[in-house]
N, C-alpha and C positions, 0 to 999 in steps of 0.2 A: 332786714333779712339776716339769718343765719352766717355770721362772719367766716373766716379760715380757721378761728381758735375755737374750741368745745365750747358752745356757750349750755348749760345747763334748763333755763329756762326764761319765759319770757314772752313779750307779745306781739305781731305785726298785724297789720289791715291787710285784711282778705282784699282783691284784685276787685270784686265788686265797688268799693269804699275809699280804692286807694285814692283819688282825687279828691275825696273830701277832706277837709280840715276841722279836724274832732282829734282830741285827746288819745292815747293810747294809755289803758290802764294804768295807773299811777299810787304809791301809797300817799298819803296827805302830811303824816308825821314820823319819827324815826320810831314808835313805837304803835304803830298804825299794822296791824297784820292783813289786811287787805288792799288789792289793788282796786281804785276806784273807776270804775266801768261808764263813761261817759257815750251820752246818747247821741250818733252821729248823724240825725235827720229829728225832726220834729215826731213825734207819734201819739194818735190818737186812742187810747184805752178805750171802747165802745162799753157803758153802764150793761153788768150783768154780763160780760160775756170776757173770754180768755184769748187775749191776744197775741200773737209772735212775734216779738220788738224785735229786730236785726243790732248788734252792735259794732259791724264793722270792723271784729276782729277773731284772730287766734291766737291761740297758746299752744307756745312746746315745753317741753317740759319731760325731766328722764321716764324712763319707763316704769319706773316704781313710783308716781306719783300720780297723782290725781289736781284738777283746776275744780273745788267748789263755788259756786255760784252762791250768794244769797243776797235777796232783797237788802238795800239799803232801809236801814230802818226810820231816817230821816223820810223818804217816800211813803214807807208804809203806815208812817202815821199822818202826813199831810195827807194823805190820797187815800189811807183805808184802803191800800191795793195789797197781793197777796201774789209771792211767787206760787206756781202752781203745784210742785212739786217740792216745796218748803226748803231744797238746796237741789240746784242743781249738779253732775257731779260731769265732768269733762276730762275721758280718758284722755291719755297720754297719745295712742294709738289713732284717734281724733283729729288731730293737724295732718292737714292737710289730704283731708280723704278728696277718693275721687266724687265725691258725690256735690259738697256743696266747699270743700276747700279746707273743711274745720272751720266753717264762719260759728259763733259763739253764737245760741238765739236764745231769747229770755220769754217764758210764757207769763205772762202774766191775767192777775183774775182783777178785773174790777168788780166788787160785789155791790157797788153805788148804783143809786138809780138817775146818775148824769157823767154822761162822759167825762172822761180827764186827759186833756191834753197835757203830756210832756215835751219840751223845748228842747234844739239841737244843744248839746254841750252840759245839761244837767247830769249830775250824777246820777246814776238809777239803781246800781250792783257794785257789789265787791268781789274779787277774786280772792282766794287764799289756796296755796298751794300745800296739799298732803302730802305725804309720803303713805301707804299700805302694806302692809302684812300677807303674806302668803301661807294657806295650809297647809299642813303636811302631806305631800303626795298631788299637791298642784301641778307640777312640771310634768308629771310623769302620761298626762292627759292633751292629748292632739288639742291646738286652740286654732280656733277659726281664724282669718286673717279680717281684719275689717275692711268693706268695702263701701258700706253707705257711711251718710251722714247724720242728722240729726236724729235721735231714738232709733238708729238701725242695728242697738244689737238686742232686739227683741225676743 
């Protein structure tokens, strides 16, 4: 949880997962720029078709930044799997919506013609945190408030 002192960014298990015992995002080396996304329940990728993994967790993070997603590419070459949307990107504005919490979810595309099952506790994703850019005359435009959750700002 969010301490007393600003913490800027960073990961907890959404309320769904809190009892489970799974990793929280991690990097593996001090020149590692992603946090390693550990799978909190076993999950079956069904051959030919695009699945929604759960990870268990959110990210906050200040408001000029962004939480990219992308395939681990140790998976994508064992499994020939495929994030669907080639980086996912996880606003800032994202944690903790009312809709599903800010839970993190992962699509993924099995394009095999035999299931793949992945195990509680493997790596599967990397987080790395951006920073973004504003255009000029961005501020000056009313912005909606976010209310949903996954793909809800449509």
């Amino acid at each position: 949880m969010r301490g007393v002192w600003i913490e800027m960014r960073g990961f907890e298990r959404v309320k769904e997962f809190s009892n489970e015992d799974f990793s929280l995002p991690q990097r593996k080396t001090p020149g590692s720029a992603g946090y390693d996304f550990y799978l909190p329940c076993d999950a079956v990728l069904e051959a030919g078709k695009v699945t929604m993994i759960p990870t268990g967790v959110k990210a906050y993070m200040r408001n000029d930044e962004y939480l990219g997603i992308h395939l681990r590419s140790s998976i994508a070459r064992k499994h020939c799997l495929l994030l669907v949307n080639g980086q996912g990107i996880v606003d800032s504005d994202y944690y903790d919506n009312e809709d599903n919490e800010g839970h993190i979810m992962l699509l993924i595309y099995n394009p095999n013609r035999l299931d793949v099952s992945l195990k509680k506790g493997e790596r599967i994703a990397q987080g790395i945190f951006y920073a973004y850019l504003l255009a000029d005359g961005d501020g000056a435009a009313a912005k909606e408030t976010r209310k949903g959750g996954f793909g809800s700002t449509q």
